[in-house]
Steps between C-alpha positions, in 0.01 A plus 500: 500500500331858578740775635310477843516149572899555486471787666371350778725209453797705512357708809449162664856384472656807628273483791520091599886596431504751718248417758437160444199269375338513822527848590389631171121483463308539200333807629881666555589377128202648371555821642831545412429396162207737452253238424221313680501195716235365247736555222758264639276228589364532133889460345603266688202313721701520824851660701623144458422527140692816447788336710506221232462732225789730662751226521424329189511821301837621664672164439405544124618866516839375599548204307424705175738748637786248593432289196803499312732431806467097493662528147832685572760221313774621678481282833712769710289755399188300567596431869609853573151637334288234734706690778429835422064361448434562876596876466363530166169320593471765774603783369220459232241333697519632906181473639471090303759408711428637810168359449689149390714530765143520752363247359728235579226244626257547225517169226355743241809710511771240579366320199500775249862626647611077426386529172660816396852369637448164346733543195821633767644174640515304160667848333759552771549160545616486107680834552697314778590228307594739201766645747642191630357566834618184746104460628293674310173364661601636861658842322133510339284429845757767678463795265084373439562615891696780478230679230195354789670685783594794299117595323364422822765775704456741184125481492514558906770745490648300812831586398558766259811326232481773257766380171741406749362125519420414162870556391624313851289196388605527121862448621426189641398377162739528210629237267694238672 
């Protein structure tokens, strides 16, 4: 991939993050990327294109980033790191989010985001099992949740956390 075409990739997702999809035009991308219109259209065909491209790209960004997380043995450890992903995931990745976060009706989207938290229930569930956990199905669907909510606040800055609620939630899960 040439430097521009991610350069206007990246350009793209901060604006659809901060603006959103439908208030950021191709002709306001290309300016603030320093490129033509023309250029765009030729790297990507259309804005819907470079959506795709955007979303696709970022989800493979942050699963090569979080990649070694699903293999934590320790099941305590596991469930407290899947707590802290939501602050992690936006911390590194702000304007993905917020631009996840707007694009709550799109299928594209929803379907990537499904795929990339496909491997979470079957872990946790294990990891509640490992720890004796009563119900670990329902302890799985309420922290699965817990991390929805709490990328979804982070990424929208709703409510502003800071360390205070990672460690709150982390004391509700400990070894029983």
């Amino acid at each position: 991939m040439t430097n521009r075409k991610q350069h206007i990739a990246d350009v793209a997702l901060r604006l659809f993050g901060e603006r959103g999809f439908d208030n950021s035009s191709t002709q306001l991308i290309a300016r603030e990327a320093g490129v033509s219109e023309a250029l765009i259209f030729k790297h990507f065909g259309s804005k819907d294109l470079l959506l795709e491209f955007v979303i696709r790209s970022g989800y493979k960004r942050i699963i090569e980033a979080n990649r070694g997380g699903l293999t934590e043995p320790d099941p305590l450890t596991f469930i407290h790191s899947v707590i802290e992903l939501p602050f992690k995931l936006v911390r590194d990745e702000p304007f993905f989010w917020k631009l996840q976060y707007r694009l709550a009706d799109s299928d594209m989207a929803r379907q990537q985001h499904e795929r990339f938290m496909r491997p979470l229930p079957v872990r946790l569930r294990q990891a509640f099992e490992q720890l004796e956990y009563a119900d670990p199905d329902k302890e799985t669907a309420l922290l699965l949740l817990l991390v929805e909510a709490l990328w979804k606040t982070e990424a929208t800055k709703t409510e502003d956390y800071g360390q205070d609620m990672p460690g709150f939630i982390k004391s509700k899960y400990q070894a029983q």
